[in-house]
Structure formats: structure tokens, C-alpha cells
C-alpha positions in Angstrom: 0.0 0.0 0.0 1.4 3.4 -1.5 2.9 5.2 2.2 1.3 2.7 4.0 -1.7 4.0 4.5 -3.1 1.4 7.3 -6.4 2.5 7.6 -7.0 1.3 4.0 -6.5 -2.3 4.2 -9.8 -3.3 5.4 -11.6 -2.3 2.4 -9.0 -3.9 0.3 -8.9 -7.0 2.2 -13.3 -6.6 1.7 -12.2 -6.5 -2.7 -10.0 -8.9 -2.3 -12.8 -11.6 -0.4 -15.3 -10.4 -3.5 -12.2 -11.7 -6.1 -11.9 -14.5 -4.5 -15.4 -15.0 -4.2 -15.7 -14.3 -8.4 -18.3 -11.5 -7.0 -16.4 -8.6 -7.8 -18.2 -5.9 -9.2 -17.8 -4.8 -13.0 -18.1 -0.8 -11.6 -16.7 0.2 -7.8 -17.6 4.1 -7.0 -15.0 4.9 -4.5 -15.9 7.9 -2.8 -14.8 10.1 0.6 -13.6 13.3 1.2 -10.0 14.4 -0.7 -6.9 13.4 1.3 -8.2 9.6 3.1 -6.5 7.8 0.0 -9.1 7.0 -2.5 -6.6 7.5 -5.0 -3.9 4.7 -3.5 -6.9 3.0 -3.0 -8.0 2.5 -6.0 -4.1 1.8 -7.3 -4.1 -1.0 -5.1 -6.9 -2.7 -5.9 -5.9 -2.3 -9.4 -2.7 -4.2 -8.8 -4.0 -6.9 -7.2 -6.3 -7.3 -10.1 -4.4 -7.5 -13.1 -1.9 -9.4 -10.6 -1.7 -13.3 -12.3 -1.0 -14.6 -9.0 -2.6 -13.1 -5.8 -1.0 -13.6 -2.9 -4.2 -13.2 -0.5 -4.8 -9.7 -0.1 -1.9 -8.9 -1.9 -0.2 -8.6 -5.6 2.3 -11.0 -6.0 4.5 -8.5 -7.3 6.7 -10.7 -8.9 4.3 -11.8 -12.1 5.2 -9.8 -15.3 1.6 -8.4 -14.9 3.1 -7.0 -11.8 6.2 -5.7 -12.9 4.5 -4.3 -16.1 2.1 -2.7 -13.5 5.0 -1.2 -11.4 6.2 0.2 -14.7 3.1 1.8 -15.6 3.2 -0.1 -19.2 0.6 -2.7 -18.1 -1.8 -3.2 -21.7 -4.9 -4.1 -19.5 -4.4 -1.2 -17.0 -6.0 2.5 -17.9 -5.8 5.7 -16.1 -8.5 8.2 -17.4 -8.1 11.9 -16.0 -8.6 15.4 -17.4 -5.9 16.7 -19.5 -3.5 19.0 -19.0 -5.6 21.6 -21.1 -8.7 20.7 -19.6 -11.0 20.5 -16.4 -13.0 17.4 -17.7 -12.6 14.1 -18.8 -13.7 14.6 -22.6 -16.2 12.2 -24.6 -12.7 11.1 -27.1 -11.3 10.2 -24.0 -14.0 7.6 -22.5 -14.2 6.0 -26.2 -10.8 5.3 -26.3 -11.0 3.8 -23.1 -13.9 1.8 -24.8 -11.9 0.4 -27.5 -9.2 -0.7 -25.5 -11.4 -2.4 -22.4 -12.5 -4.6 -26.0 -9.3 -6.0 -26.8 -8.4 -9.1 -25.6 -7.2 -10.0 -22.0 -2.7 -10.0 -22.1 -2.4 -12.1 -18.6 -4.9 -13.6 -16.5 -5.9 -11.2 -14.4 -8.4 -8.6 -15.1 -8.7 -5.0 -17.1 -8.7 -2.6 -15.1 -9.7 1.2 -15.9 -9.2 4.3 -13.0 -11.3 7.6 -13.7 -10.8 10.3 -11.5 -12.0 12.7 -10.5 -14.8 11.2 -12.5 -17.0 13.9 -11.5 -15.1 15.4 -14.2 -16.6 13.5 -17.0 -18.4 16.2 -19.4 -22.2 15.2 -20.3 -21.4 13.1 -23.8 -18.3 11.6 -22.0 -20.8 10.3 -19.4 -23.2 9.4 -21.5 -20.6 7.3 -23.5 -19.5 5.4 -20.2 -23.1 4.9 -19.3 -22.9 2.5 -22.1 -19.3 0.4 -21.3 -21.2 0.4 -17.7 -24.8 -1.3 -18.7 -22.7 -3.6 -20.8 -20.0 -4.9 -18.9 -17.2 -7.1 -20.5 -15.4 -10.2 -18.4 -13.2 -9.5 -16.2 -13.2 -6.0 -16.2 -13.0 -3.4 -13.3 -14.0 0.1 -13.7 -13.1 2.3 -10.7 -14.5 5.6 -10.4 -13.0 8.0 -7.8 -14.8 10.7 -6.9 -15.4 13.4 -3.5 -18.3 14.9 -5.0 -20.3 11.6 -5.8 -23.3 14.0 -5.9 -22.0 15.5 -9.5 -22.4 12.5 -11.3 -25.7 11.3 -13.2 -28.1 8.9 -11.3 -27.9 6.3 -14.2 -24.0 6.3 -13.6 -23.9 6.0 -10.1 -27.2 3.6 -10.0 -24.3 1.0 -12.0 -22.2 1.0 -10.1 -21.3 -0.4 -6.3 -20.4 2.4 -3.9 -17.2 2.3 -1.6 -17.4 4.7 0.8 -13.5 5.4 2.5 -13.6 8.0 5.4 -11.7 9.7 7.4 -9.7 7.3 10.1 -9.8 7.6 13.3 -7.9 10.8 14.9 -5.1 8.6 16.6 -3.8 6.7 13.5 -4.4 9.5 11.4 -2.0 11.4 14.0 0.3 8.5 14.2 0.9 8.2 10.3 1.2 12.2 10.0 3.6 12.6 12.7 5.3 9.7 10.9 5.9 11.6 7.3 6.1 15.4 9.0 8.8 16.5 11.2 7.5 19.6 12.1 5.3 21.8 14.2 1.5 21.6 14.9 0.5 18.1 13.6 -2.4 18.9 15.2 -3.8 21.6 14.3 -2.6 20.7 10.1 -4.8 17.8 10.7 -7.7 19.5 12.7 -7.7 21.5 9.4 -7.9 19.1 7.5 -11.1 17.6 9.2 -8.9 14.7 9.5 -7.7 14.1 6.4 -4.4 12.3 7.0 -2.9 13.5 3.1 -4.8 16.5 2.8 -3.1 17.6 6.1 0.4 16.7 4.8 0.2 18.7 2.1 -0.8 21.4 4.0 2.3 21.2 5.8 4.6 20.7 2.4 2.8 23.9 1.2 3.8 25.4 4.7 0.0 26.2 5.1 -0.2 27.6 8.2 2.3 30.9 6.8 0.1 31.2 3.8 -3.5 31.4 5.7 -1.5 33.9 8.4 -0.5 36.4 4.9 -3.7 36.0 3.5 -6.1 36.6 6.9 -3.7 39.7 7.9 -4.6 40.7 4.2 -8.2 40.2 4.8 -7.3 42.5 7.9 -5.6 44.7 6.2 -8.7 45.3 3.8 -11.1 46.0 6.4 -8.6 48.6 7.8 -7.9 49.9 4.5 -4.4 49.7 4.7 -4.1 47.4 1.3 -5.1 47.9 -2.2 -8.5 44.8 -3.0 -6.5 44.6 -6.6 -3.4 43.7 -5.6 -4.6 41.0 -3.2 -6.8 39.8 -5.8 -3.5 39.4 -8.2 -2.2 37.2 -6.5 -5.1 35.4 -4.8 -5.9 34.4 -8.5 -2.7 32.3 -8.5 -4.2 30.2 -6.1 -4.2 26.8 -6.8 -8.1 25.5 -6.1 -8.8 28.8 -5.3 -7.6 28.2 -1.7 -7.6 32.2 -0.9 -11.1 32.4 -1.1 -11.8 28.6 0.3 -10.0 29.8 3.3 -12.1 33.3 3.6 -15.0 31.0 3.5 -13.9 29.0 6.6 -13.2 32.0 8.5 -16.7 33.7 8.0 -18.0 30.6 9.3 -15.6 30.5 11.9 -16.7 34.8 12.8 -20.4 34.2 12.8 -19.8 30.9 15.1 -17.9 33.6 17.5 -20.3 36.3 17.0 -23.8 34.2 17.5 -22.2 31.9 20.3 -19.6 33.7 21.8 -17.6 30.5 22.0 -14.3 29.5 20.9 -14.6 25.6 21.1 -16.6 25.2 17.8 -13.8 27.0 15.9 -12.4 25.1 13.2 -9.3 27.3 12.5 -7.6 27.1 15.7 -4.6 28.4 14.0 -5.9 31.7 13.8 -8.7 31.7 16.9 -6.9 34.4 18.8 -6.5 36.9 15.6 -10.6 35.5 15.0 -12.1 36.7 18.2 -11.6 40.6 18.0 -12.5 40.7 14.2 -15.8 39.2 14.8 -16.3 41.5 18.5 -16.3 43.8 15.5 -18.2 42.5 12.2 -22.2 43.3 12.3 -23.5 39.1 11.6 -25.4 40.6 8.1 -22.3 41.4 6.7 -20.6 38.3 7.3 -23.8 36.8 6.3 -23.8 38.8 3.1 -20.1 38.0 2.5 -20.3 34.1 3.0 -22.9 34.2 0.9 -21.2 36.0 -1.9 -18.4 33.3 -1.5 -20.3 30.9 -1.8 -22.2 31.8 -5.3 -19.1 32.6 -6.7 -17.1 29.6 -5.8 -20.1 27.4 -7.5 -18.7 29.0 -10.6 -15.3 27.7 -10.4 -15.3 25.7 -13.1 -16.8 27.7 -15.4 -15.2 30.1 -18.2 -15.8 33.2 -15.5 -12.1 35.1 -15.1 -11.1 33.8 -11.7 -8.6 37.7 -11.1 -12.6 39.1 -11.7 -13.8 36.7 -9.4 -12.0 37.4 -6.3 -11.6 40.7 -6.9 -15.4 40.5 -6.8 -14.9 39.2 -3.1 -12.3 41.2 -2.0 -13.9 44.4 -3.2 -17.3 43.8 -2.0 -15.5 42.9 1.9 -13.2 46.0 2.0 -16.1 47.9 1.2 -18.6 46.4 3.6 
């Protein structure tokens, strides 16, 4: 298992009873919120399936299926994903897949094809799985990884069996972060990351907890008017997943949980609770109200064609002004 990520083997060792059983499903919807693994999930299971020798729960990783797998040149194995040009998984893409998941078997063990995110998949390119999916060919395996289950169409997700991987319990997800992060606050990276083992190590590789404390002293800073909405916006835009204005959402929850309760204990971002209590002593409730709302109307949009430097300067403008 890819960083060996404990809390997954119980739902491989559950595929790997189905396999044995011959009851494994032609369609697995592997779902749960980003960072728990779904990904090395679902890379695991595929090994063990195009595997010619199984050793229990296990790949035998010594087969040429497996060393073909290892080398990522495995001819039964495909990995469907946007492209680098593109948010969605595109309808050429999913009939490729198509004719390939109809040649014939190269080893014993299965064909195996990954999409993910496959909430990604563009209306004609889910339409044209819909079909692979209602007619199924031996010994194949599609795996469809997804955290937002809720974007795909009924008829896909009515094909398919779901596998639901959640967050593990707060102890081993502690143990296993403090085992690949050296540093500070373990804690509170995972806290943030509503326990998300991965999702909270890459908020420590990205050194998080600086970039929340530049971009809510710019928030700060905005209210006060001592910086310019434009230049924030600038380079809020650079963002990767928008994380700027993810993050503003999180604290206007956080300053209307302060300001209607009073209390600090249902704070989520303890990183910033001491800097969070005076600002919302502060905020009137209908503007934060007004704000959050604003955030979160815009940030439905994201993947549209809408100019994401517009979009936040929307936000930014609209909060310095408030």
C-alpha cells in the first residue's frame, strides 16, 4: 500500500474476499472526502487485479503483470483523467478507453480502468460510459473515484457499487502524519484538514499555516484599509483550487460561530482563533452573512469560463467595502 496507509486495508482485504469469491463488481464508486487515499486506494486494488497470482490480499509483485504494472506499461491497466488543457474528462477520451477495455485479455488477471476525478466527466463523455457500464465485458473493473459523488448522473452512479473510504480515526491519522512530517503543529494541520491524513500533509509541504496567516492579515488589512482589493486579488488568483477564497469562507464561518455563540470551542481554524475573536467582537452578523454568501455563489462557478482575477476581486472588493 502506497505510504502505507493502514487505515485502507480493510476495504482492500473486503475486494479482495469479492475476487476470491468471483463477485467482484464490474463498476466500484470509490468515494470520501479528498486526502483519506481513495486514490492509492484504488491503485491498489488495481494491482491486485491485473496481478496473475494473488497472494491473499496482496499482488504477488513478482508476475510480469506486476512488474509491467509497477512500470506503468501494463496493456490491461487505464488511467482516465482530465488533460493537461482541460478540467473534464472529454467524450474522445472515455471511447478510447472503450476500444481498449475490448481487446483481448494480455495475462490472467483482469482490465482494469481508473477515472478520476470522475466527477469530471463532461455530459457526452458520461453518456458514453453509461454504455461500457450497462454492458459490462469479463473480467473487467471500472473504478471511479470521486469526493463529490453528488455530481455525477443517477444512471452512472445507480451502475455501479459504492465504496465509501472515510476519514480514520484521529489517533492513526496522528500517528501516520507525525510519521511523514517533522515539524510543528501536527495537530492543528490535521484539525484543518477535518482529519484528512494527506490532505493535512500537504498542507504542511505547502507550509499552510504561513500562507493562511499572509492571507487573513490581508483580509485585515482590507477592512482597515491599509491594502489595495486589486493587488490582493492578483495574487489570490494564482491560487491553486482557489484556496484564498476557500479559506475566507472558513473564516466567516468561523466569525459568525464567534459572533452568535460567543464561543471559541466550535472553531475550526484554531490556527488563527486568537486573531478571529476581536474581528468578529467587531463584524455586524449581516455582513458576514452577506459575504459568505457571496463566497459561496461565486465559488459554484469555479469551473466555469468566468475570469477567476474578476472573481475574487469581486470578493475582495465587495468585503473591503462592507
Amino acid at each position: 500500500m502506497p505510504q502505507s496507509l493502514d487505515w485502507l486495508d480493510g476495504h482492500l482485504a473486503h475486494c479482495a474476499d469479492l475476487l476470491r469469491q468471483e463477485r467482484m463488481p464490474h463498476a466500484l464508486l470509490v468515494t470520501g472526502p479528498t486526502g483519506v487515499g481513495k486514490s492509492a486506494f484504488a491503485r491498489s486494488l488495481a494491482a491486485l487485479l491485473v496481478c496473475d497470482e494473488p497472494a491473499g490480499d496482496t499482488p504477488c509483485n513478482q508476475c510480469s503483470a506486476c512488474r509491467l504494472f509497477a512500470a506503468g506499461t501494463h496493456p490491461d491497466y487505464f488511467y482516465v483523467s482530465p488533460g493537461d488543457d482541460s478540467s473534464v474528462i472529454k467524450i474522445d477520451q472515455v471511447r478510447r478507453l472503450g476500444e481498449g477495455l475490448a481487446l483481448s485479455h494480455h495475462g490472467a488477471g483482469y482490465k482494469v480502468a481508473v477515472l478520476e476525478p470522475a466527477d469530471t466527466l463532461n455530459i457526452n463523455a458520461a453518456n458514453s460510459l453509461l454504455k461500457t457500464l450497462e454492458e459490462p465485458a469479463d473480467k473487467t473493473v471500472l473504478i471511479l473515484v470521486t469526493a463529490q459523488p453528488g455530481r455525477l448522473t443517477a444512471t452512472i452512479r445507480s451502475r455501479c457499487r459504492q465504496l465509501g473510504i472515510g476519514v480514520p480515526a484521529e489517533s492513526d491519522a496522528l500517528k501516520w502524519l507525525q510519521g511523514q512530517y517533522k515539524g510543528s503543529q501536527p495537530e492543528v494541520l490535521l484539525r484543518l484538514a477535518h482529519g484528512a491524513p494527506l490532505r493535512a500533509l500537504r498542507l504542511a509541504e505547502d507550509n499552510a499555516l504561513e500562507g493562511r496567516r499572509a492571507r487573513f492579515e490581508a483580509l485585515v488589512g482590507l477592512r482597515e484599509g491599509r491594502t489595495d482589493a486589486i493587488a490582493v486579488a492578483q495574487a489570490w488568483a494564482k491560487d491553486e483550487d482557489l484556496k484564498g477564497l476557500r479559506w475566507m469562507r472558513g473564516w466567516l464561518m468561523d466569525l459568525l460561530r464567534l459572533r452568535l455563540t460567543g464561543s471559541q470551542e466550535t472553531v475550526h481554524s484554531i490556527d488563527l482563533v486568537e486573531q478571529l475573536v476581536p474581528l468578529a467582537q467587531r463584524l455586524d452578523s449581516r455582513v458576514m452573512f452577506d459575504q459568505l454568501d457571496r463566497l459561496n455563489r461565486l465559488l459554484r462557478l469555479e469551473n466555469t469560463s468566468l475570469n477567476r482575477q474578476l472573481m475574487t476581486e469581486d470578493v475582495l472588493l465587495a468585503w473591503a467595502g462592507s
